[in-house]
Backbone bond lengths (Angstrom), bond angles and torsions (degrees), N, CA, C in turn:
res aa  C-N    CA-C-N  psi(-1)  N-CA   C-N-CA  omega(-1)  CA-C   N-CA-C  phi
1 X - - - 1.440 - - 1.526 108.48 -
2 X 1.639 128.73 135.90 0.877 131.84 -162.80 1.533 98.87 -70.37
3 X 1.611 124.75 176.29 1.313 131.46 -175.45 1.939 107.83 -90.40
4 X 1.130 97.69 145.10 2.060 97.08 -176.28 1.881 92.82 -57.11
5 X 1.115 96.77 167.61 1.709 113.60 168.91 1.774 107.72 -130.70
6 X 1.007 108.57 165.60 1.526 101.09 175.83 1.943 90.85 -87.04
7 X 1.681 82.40 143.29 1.301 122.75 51.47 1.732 90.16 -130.78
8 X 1.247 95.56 4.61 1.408 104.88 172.44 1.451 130.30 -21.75
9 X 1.718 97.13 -81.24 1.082 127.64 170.41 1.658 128.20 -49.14
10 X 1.597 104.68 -33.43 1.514 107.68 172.91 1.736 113.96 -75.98
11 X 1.731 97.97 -35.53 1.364 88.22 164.57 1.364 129.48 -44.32
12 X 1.297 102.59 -49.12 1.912 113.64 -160.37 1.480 110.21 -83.49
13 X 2.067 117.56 -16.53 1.006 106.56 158.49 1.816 128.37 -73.57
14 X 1.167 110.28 -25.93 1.597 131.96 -178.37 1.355 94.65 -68.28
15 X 1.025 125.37 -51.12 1.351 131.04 172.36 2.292 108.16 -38.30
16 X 0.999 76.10 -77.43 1.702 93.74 173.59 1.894 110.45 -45.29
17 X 1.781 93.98 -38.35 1.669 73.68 -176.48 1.338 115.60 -91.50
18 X 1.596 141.27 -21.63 0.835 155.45 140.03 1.668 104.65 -17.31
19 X 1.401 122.96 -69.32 1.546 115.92 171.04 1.494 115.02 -54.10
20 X 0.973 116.46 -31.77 1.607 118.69 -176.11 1.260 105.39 -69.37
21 X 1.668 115.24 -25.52 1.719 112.92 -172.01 1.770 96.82 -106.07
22 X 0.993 117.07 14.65 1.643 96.91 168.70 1.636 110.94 119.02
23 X 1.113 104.01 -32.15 1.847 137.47 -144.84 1.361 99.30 -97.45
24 X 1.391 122.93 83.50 1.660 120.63 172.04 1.735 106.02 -98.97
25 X 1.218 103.53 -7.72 1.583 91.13 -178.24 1.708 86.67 -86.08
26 X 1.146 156.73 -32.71 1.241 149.51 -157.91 1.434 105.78 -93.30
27 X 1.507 140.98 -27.67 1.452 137.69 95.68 1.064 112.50 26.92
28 X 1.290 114.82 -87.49 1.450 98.21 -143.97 1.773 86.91 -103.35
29 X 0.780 139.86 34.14 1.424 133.37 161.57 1.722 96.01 -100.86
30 X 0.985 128.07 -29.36 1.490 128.72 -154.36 1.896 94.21 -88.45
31 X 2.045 97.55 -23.48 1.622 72.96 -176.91 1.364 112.11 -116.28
32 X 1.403 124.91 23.34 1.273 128.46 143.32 1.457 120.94 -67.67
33 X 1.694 121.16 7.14 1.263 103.00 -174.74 1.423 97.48 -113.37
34 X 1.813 112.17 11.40 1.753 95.56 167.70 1.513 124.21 -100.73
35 X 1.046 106.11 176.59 2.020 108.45 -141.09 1.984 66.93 -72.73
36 X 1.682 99.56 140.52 1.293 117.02 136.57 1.454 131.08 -38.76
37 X 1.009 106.33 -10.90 2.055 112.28 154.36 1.254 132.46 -104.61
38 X 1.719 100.74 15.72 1.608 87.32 162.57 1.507 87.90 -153.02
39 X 1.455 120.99 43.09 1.302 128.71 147.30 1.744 122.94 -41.39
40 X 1.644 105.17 -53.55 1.151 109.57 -164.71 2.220 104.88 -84.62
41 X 1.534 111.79 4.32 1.239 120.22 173.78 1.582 106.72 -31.19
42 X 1.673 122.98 163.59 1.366 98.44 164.89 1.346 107.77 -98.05
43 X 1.728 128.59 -18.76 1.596 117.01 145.08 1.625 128.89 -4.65
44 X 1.237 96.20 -55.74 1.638 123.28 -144.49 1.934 75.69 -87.19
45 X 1.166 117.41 -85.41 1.558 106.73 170.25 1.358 147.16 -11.65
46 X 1.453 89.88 -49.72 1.323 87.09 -164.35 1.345 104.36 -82.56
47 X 1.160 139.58 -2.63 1.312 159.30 -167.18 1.542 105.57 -82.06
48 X 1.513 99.17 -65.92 1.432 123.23 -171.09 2.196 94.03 -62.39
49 X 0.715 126.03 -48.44 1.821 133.56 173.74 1.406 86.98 -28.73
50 X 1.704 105.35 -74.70 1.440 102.46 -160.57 1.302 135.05 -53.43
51 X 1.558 89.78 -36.12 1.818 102.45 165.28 1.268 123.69 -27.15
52 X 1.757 93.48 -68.41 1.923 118.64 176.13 1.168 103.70 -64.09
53 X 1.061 115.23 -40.49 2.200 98.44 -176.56 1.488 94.78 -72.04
54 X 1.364 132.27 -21.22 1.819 111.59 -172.30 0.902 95.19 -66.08
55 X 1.631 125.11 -49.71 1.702 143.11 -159.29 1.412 109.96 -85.05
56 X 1.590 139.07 16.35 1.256 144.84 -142.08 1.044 106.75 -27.69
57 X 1.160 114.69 104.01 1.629 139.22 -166.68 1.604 89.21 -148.15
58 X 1.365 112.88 83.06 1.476 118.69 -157.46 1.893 94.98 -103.38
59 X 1.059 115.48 -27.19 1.505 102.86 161.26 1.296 124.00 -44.53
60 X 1.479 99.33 -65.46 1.495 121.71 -163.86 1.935 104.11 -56.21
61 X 1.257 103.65 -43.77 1.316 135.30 172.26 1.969 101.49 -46.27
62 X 1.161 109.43 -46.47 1.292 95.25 -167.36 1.395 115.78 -95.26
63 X 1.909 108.17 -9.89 1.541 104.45 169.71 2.156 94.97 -70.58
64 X 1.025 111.31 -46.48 1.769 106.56 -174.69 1.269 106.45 -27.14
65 X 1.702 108.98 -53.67 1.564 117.28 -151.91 1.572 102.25 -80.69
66 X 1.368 104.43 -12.36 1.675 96.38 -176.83 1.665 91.53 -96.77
67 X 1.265 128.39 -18.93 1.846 110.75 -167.95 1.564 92.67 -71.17
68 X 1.727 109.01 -32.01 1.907 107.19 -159.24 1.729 84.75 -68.18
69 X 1.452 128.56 -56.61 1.541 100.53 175.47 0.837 134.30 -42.22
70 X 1.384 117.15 -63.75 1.550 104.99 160.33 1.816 141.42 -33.36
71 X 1.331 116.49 -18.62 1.119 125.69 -168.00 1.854 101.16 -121.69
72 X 1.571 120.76 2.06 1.484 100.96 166.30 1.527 93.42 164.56
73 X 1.550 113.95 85.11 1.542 117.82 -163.45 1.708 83.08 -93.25
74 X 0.765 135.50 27.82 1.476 112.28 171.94 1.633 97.84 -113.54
75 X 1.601 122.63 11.58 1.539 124.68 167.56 1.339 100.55 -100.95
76 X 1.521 126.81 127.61 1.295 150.83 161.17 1.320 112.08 -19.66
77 X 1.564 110.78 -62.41 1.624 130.12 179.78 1.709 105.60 -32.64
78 X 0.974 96.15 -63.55 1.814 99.96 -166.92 1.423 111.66 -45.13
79 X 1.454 114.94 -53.96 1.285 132.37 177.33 1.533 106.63 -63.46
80 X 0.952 147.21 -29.74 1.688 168.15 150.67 1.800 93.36 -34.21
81 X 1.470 77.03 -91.39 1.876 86.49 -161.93 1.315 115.21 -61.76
82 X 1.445 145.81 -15.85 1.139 128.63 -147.34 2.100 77.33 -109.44
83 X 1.222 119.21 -20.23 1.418 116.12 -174.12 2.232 95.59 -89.16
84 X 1.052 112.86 -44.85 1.174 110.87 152.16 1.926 132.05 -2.55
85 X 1.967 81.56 -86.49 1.398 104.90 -178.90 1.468 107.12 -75.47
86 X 1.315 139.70 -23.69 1.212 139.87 167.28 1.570 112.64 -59.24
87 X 1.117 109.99 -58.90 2.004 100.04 162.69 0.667 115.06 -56.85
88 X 1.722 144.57 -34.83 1.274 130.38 174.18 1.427 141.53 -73.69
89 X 1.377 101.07 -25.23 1.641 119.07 117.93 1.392 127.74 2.80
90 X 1.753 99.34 -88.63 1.282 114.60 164.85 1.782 86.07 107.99
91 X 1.857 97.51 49.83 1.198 111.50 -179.78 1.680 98.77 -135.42
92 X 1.618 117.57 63.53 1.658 123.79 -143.73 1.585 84.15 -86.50
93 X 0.919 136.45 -39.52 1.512 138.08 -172.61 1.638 119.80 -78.74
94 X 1.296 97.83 -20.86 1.731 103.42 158.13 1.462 124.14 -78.60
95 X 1.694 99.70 -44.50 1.861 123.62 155.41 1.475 103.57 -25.99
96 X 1.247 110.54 -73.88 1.461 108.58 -147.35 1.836 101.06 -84.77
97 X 1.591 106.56 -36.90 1.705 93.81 -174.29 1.812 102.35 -63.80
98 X 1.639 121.27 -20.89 1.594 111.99 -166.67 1.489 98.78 -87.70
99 X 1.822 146.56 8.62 1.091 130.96 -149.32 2.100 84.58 -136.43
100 X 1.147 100.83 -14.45 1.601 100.86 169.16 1.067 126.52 -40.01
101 X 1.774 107.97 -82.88 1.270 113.84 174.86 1.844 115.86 -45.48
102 X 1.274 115.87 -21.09 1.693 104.89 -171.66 1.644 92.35 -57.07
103 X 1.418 115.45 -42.52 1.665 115.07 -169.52 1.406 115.35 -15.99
104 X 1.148 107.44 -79.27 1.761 111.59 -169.47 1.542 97.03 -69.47
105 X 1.073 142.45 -54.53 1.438 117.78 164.29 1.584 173.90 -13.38
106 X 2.206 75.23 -35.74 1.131 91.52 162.67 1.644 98.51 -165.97
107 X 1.454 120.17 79.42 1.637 146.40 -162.20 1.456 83.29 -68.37
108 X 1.120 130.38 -64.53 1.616 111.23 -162.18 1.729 120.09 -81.20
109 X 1.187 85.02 25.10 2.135 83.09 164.98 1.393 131.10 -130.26
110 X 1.430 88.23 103.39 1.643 104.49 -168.62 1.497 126.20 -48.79
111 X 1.283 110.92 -2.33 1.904 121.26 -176.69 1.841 89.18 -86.83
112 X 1.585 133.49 -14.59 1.275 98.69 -176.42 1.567 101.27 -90.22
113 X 1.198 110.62 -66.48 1.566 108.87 -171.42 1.610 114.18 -41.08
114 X 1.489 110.64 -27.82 1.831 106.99 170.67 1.104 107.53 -73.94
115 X 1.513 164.39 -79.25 1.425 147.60 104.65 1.258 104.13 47.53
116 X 1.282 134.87 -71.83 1.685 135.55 171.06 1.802 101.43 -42.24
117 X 1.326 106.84 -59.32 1.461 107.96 -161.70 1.416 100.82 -63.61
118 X 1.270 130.94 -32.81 1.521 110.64 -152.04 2.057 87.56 -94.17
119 X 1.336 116.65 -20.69 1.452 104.03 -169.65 1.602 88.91 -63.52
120 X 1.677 126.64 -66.02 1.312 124.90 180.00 1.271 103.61 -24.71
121 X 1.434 128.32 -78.63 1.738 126.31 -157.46 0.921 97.63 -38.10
122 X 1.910 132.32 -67.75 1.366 129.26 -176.36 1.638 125.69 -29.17
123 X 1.323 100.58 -45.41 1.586 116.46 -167.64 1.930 114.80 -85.76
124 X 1.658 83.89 -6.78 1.632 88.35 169.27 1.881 105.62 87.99
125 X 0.710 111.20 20.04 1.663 127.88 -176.22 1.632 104.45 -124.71
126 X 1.573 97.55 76.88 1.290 95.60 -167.03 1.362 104.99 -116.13
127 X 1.494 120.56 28.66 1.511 125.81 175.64 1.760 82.92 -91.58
128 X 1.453 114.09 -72.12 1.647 128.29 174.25 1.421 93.71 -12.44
129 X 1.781 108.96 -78.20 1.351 89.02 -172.98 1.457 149.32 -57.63
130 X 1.229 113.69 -25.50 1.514 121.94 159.26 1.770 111.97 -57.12
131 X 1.233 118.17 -31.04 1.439 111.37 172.90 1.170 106.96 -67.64
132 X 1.645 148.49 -28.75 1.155 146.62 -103.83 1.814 90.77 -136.83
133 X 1.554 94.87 -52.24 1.594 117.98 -178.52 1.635 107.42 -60.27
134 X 1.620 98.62 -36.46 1.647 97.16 -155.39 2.217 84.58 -86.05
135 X 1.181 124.71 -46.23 1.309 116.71 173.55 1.781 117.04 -55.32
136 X 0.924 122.66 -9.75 1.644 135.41 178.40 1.761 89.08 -76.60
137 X 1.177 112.63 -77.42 1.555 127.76 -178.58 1.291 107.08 -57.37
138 X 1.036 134.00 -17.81 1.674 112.91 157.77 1.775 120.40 -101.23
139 X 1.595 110.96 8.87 1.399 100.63 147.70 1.329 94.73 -111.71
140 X 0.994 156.72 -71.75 1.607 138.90 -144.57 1.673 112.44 -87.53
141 X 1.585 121.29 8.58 1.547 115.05 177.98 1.484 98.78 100.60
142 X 1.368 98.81 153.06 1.542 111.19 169.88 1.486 130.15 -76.21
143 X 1.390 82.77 -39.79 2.079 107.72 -177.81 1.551 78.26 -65.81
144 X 1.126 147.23 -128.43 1.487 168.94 65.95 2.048 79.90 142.29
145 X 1.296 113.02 -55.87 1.080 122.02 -172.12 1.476 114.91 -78.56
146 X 0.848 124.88 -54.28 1.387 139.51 177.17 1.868 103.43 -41.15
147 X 1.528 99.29 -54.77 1.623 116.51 -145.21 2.102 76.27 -74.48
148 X 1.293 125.44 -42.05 1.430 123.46 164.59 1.175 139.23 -60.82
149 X 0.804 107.54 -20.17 1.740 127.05 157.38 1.392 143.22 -80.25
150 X 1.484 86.90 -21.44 1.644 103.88 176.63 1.614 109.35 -86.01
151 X 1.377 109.90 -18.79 1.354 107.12 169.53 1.459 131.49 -109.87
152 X 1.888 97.91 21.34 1.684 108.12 -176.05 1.389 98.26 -99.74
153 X 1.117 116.94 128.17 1.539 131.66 170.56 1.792 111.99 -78.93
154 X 1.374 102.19 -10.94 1.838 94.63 156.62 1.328 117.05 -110.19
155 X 1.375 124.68 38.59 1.238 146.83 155.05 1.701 127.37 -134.43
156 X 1.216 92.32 33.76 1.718 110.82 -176.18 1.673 104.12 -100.86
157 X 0.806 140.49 -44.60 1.575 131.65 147.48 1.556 114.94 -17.97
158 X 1.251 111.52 -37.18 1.656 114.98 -171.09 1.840 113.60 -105.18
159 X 1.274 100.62 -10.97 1.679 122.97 -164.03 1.716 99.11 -45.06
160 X 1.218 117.10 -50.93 1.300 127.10 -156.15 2.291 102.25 -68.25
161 X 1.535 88.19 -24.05 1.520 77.39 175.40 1.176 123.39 -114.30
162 X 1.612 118.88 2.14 1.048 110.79 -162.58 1.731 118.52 -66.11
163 X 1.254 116.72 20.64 1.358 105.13 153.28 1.500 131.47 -110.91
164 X 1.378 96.11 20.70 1.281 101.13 165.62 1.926 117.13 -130.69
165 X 1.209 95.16 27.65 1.716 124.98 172.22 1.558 109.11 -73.79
């Protein structure tokens, strides 16, 4: 997919900083002002995800995460969010079988296999998850992982050991 242009692009960044500052109603005013032809961008998406995950509007959320597949599966995000909004759902076994294949796809990003671990913990496959947790922490660090985990409540089944993970 070609790259946004302004005024495109300034929209969809304003968009982004506005979420970064708190401000989703100023969000989503910024991304009604890009041309209806590059709505379906994955810029333009991935933006709009965050919206619905602030607002957990995890349906709506998971048609987004399936258009950004549709529109550029070789970006991480898609494979991320649409497995995301599917646990949130409280569809953890769809989560984790649709976030697999991203594995070899994209080996150096530690949000899938952590994401892997906490759908396992949920699902009671909490050997998996220690495999899953301990491969998270050897691409993104232990500290980094650990210090994220200690405050995920779908990794509280495992809480009591994670220092010996």
């Amino acid at each position: 997919m070609s790259d946004l242009h302004p005024p495109d692009s300034h929209f969809v960044n304003a968009a982004a900083g506005w979420l970064e500052l708190g401000l989703p109603d100023e969000a989503r005013r910024e991304l009604t002002l890009i041309n209806p032809a590059f709505r379906r961008h994955p810029e333009v998406l991935i933006v709009e995800w965050e919206l619905l995950a602030r607002d957990r509007r995890w349906d709506d959320a998971l048609d987004i995460a399936l258009r950004l597949l549709e529109a550029d599966r070789a970006r991480p995000t898609g494979w991320i969010n649409r497995s995301y909004a599917l646990h949130e759902l409280r569809r953890t076994a769809e989560a984790r079988d649709a976030l697999l294949p991203a594995l070899p796809l994209f080996p150096s990003i530690g949000v899938i296999p952590y994401n892997l671990a906490c759908y396992a913990c949920q699902l009671g496959r909490l050997e998996e998850a220690r495999t899953w947790l301990r491969q998270a922490m050897k691409l993104d660090g232990r500290d980094i992982v650990l210090e994220r985990a200690r405050r995920d409540a779908d990794l509280a089944p495992l809480s009591a050991e994670f220092d010996r993970i």
